[in-house]
N, C-alpha and C positions, 0 to 999 in steps of 0.2 A: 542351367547348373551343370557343371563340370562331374563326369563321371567319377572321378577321385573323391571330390566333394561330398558327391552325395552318397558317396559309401560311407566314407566318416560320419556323415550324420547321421546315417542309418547304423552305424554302431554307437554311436554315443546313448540314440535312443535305446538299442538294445539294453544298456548297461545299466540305464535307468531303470530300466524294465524290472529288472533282474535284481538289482541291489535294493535292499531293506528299507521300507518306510519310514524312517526315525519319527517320534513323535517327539514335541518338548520336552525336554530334559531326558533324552536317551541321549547315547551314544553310544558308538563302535567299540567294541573291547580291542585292546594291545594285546598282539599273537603273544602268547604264551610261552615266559621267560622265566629264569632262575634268578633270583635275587643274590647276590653275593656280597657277602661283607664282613669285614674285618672286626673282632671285638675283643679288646682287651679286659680280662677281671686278673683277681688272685687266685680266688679260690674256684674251680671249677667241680660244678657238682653234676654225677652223671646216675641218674635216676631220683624219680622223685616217688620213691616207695618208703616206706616204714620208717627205714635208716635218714635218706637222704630228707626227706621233708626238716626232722630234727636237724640234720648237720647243715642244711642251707639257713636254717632261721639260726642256730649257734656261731655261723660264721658270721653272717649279718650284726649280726646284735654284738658281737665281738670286732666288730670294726672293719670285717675286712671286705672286702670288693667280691660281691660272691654272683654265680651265674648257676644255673640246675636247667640240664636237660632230662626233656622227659620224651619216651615216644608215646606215651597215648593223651588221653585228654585231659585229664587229672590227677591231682595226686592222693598219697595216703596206700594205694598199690596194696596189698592183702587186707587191709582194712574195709577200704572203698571198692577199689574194683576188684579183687579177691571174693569180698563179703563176709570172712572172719569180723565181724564189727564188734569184737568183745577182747580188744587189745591187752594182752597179760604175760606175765603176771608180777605185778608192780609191790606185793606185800608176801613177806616168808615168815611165817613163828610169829607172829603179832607183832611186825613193824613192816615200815616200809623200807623196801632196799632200790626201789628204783625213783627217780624224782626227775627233776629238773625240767626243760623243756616238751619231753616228752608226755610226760603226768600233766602239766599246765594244759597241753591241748585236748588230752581226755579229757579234764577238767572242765573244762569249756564245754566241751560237748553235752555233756552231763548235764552240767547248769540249765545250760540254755536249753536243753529239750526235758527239762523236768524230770532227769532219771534217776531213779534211785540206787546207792553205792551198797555192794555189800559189807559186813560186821566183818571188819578185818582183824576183828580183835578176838576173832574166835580161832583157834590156831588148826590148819587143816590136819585131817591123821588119813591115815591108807582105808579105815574101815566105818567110818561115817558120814566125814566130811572129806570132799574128794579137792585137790588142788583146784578145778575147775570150776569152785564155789567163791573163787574171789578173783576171778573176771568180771571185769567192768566192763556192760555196755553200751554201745555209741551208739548214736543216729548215722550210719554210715556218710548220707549224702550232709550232710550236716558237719560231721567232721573235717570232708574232702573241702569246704566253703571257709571252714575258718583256719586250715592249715594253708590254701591260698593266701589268705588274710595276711597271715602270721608272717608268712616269705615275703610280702609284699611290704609290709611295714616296716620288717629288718633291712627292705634296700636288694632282694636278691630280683634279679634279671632273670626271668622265667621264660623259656624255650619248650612248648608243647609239639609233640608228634616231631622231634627230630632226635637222630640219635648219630653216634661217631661212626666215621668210614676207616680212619687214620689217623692214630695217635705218635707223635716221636718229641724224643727229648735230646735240647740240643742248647747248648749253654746254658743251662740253668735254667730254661723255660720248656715250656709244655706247648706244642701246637697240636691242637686237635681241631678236625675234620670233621663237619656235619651233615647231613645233609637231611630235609622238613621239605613239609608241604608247600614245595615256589621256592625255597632258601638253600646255598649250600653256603656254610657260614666256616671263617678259620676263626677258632678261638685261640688265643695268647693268652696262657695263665701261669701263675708259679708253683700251686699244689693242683693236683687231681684226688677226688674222693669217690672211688667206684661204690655205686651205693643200687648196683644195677640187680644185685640178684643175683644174677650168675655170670659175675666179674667179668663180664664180656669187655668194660676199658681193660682192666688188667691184663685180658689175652689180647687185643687189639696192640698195647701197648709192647709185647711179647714177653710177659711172665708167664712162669709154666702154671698151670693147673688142675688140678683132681678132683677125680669125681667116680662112681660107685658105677660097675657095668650094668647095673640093674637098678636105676634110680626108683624111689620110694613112689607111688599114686599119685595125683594132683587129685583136685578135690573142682566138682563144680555145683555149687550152692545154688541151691532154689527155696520157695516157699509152696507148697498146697493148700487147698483149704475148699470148702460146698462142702464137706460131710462132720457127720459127729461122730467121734469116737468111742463113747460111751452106747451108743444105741448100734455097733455092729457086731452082727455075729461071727464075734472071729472064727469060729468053728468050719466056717464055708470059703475061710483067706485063708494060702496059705502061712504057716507061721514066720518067712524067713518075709515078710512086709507089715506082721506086727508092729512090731518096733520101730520104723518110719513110720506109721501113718499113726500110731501113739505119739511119738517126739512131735510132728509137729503142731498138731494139737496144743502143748502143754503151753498152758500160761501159769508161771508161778505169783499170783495172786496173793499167794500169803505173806508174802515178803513186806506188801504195804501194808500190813498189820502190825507184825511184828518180827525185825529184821534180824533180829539172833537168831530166828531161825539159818539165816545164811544162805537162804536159796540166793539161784541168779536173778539180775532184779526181772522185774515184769516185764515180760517181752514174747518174743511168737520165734522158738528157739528155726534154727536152720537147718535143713534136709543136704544132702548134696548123692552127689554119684562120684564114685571114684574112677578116675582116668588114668588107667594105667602107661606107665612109662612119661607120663607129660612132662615135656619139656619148653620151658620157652626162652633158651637161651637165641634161637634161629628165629626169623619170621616164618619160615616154612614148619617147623615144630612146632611154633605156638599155633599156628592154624590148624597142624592138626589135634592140638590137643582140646581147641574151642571145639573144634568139628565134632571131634567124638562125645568131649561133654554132652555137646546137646542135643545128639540122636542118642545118647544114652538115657538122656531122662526125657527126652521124647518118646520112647520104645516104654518106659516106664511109666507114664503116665497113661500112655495108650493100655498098659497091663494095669494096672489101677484100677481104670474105672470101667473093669470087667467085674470086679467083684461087687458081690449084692451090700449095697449101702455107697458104692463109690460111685456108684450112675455118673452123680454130678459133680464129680469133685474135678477141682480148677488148677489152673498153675497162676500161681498168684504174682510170683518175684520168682526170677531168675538173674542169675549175674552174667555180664557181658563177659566175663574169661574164665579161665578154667585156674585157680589156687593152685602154686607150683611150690611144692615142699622142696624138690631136691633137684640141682643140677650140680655147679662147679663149683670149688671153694680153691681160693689161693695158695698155695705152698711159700708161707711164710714165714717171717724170720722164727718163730715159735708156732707148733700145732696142740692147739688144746686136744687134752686126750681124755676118752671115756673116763680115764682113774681122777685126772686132774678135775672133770665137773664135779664124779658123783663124792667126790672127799673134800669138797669146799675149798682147794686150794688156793689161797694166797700169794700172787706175785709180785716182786719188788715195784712192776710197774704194771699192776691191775686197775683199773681205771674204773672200773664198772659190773654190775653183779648179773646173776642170770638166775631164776629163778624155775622150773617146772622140771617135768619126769622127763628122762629119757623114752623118748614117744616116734618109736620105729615103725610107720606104717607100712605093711608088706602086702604087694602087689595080688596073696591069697585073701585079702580083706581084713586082716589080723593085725591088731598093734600087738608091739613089744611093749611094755611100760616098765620102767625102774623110778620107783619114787625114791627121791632122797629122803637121809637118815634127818632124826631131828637135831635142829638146828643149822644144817647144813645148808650155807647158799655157794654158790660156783661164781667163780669171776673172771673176766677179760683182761688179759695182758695186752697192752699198747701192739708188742710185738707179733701178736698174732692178725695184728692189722695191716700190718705192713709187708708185702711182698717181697722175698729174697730179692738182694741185687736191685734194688726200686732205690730209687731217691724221687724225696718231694712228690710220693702217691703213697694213698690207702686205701681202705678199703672198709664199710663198714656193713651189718648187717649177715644176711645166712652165708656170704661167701667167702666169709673169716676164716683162717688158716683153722682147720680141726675133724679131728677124726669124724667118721659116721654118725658112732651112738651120740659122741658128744654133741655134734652141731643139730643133732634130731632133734634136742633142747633147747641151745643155744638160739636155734632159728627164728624161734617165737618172739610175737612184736616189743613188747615191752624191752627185755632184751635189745633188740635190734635198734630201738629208741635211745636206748643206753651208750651203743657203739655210735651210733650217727652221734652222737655229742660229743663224743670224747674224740673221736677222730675230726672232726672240726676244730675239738680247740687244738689237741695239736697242730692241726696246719697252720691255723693262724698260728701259735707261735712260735714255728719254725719261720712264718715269712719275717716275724719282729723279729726273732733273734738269727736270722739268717744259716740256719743248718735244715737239712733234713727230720723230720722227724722224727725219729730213732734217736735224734741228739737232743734232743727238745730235755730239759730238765726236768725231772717228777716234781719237784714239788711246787712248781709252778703251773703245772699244767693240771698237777691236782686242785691247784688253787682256782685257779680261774673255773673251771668246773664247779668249784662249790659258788663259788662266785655267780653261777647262774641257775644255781638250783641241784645240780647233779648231789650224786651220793657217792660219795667214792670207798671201799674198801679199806680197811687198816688193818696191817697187820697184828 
């Protein structure tokens, strides 16, 4: 054998050596590539939180070609992965002011886990019965499964864990830039509905936007439980952990007796720690706002179960993110302002009502509260969804054109339910009738609204 030869074969065997034994039905993986591709809809939905879950099943169901990106796993965003699972507030003065798509998927959730709705027919006051007595609770993971459902059935094209790099508008069309786990995808649409929270498409897109130097607390929810609160000696706690480790405790029990009473229905209410400054409009901010959440009730749990009766007490439920009250809001064509929520003001084009206190949480632990007067419900102008200088985008949910106190109200789900529907049907028919949004005719756009359940304001 030839000296050349038998190096070669003497490498060949090496190589055998050395490379992986496949068994049947393995195989080698393909190095590690970006998927790219092109996709055409109408409607482009960018978050699938509170607002957007509604306005992709309203655009759906309305005919038109809808697409909803999400960056995490799921959707439903303060309900679900927030863990507010008591979406409100859908009844003001003994009626309902909020409906339509967004009440049908409470609805559901309800049904199907056997919960009980409270007496909405009892009308709240400041001094017995508190606004927070006709919140409706959800099974959280329960809701996140059938508002999947709901987008899926309407025809909308769901994108998990990817979110926009680059958005521009260039004849009439919208291309935006994605980029997900293995995909960096160009979407072709005719409308954009930023439904992100903190209008991150609308800055991407470059509309200006505002926001408070000193944003409001995020909140990070958990559950406790191993001890009894009836058999501790609060005397040896001190008092400022009273009150958490009474809340969560409380099962309102009575309610399945006899529901005039108007408690929340039965359920094992929610603890949280507040995260000052959280923000997650960045990925680097939302981490640190997860991070601090959970060495905050880590540190807290550890002080817990120093006191005599807490020995053993547990961390039952934690939620994966930290609930973000306040980042950015759009500077739109119209800014709802504190006087316009708390006097129930009426606009020629109000689409949708808003119902709760002006609820300013401040970073020393303290809310603000201003309940409204009676009778009084507040309402959304189309215009306060639409971004100065924007054609063919909006915006629905807490990032709506509007002052501080106002949107500390506004923000709230039910609410936000409200704007995700209305700002879908306007896009859909701005694509039929071919204008902008802004142009889209009231009383059509109120029409088709009622046409799928909404509630719309009258002057």
């Amino acid at each position: 054998m030839k000296r050349r030869e038998m190096i070669a074969r003497m490498g060949a065997i090496s190589v055998g050596l050395t490379a992986p034994q496949l068994t049947k039905g393995e195989m080698l993986a393909a190095p590690y590539t970006i998927k790219k591709q092109k996709i055409e809809t109408e409607i482009l939905i960018v978050g699938g939180g509170t607002a957007g879950v509604v306005a992709a099943i309203q655009a759906g169901r309305a005919g038109a070609k809808t697409t909803l990106i999400e960056s995490g796993s799921q959707l439903g965003g303060t309900t679900t992965t927030g863990g507010v699972s008591f979406p409100g507030i859908f009844h003001a003065w003994g009626k309902q002011i909020i409906g339509g798509i967004g009440w049908e998927l409470v609805m559901d959730a309800v049904k199907l886990n056997d919960d009980i709705l409270p007496n909405f027919s009892i009308i709240p006051n400041n001094d017995t019965i508190r606004h927070w007595r006709h919140q409706v609770t959800v099974n959280k993971a329960l809701y996140a499964l059938l508002a999947e459902e709901k987008c899926l059935d309407a025809g909308v094209g769901i994108h998990y864990y990817e979110t926009p790099t680059t958005i521009n508008f260039t004849n009439g069309k919208w291309t935006v830039k994605t980029v997900g786990k293995g995909v960096a995808n160009e979407i072709i649409c005719d409308q954009i509905i930023d439904c992100s929270g903190n209008a991150a498409a609308a800055s991407i897109a470059g509309f200006d936007l505002l926001r408070e130097k000193d944003t409001q607390p995020g909140s990070f929810i958990f559950r406790i439980g191993g001890y009894d609160f009836e058999s501790l000696d609060l005397s040896k706690i001190p008092q400022e952990y009273h009150g958490r480790l009474r809340q969560n405790m409380l099962i309102n029990e009575d309610v399945k007796v006899d529901s005039s009473v108007n408690n929340f229905p039965p359920t094992v209410p929610y603890n949280y720690v507040y995260v000052h400054g959280a923000d997650s409009s960045t990925a680097e901010l939302h981490t640190k706002a997860n991070i601090e959440g959970r060495a905050s009730l880590l540190n807290l749990i550890r002080k817990l179960r120093t006191f005599p009766g807490c020995e053993k007490l547990k961390l039952m439920d934690a939620q994966t993110e930290t609930a973000v009250r306040e980042t950015y809001r759009i500077d739109g064509l119209y800014k709802v302002t504190h006087e316009d929520y708390v006097s129930g003001k009426v606009f020629p084009d109000s689409l949708s009502y808003s119902f709760y206190p002006i609820d300013l949480h401040r970073d020393g632990e303290s809310i603000y509260q201003e309940f409204l007067k009676e009778d009084i419900v507040a309402t959304i102008p189309l215009r306060a969804l639409i971004p100065k200088n924007s054609q063919n985008f909006l915006v629905a949910g807490r990032c709506l054109s509007s002052d501080r106190l106002a949107n500390s109200a506004l923000r709230v789900q039910a609410s936000c339910m409200g704007m995700g529907q209305a700002a879908a049907a306007a896009a859909v028919l701005a694509i039929k009738l071919k204008v902008t949004p802004a142009k889209v005719p009231l009383d059509e756009l109120k029409n088709m609204l009622k046409m799928h359940g909404g509630i719309v304001p009258e002057a």
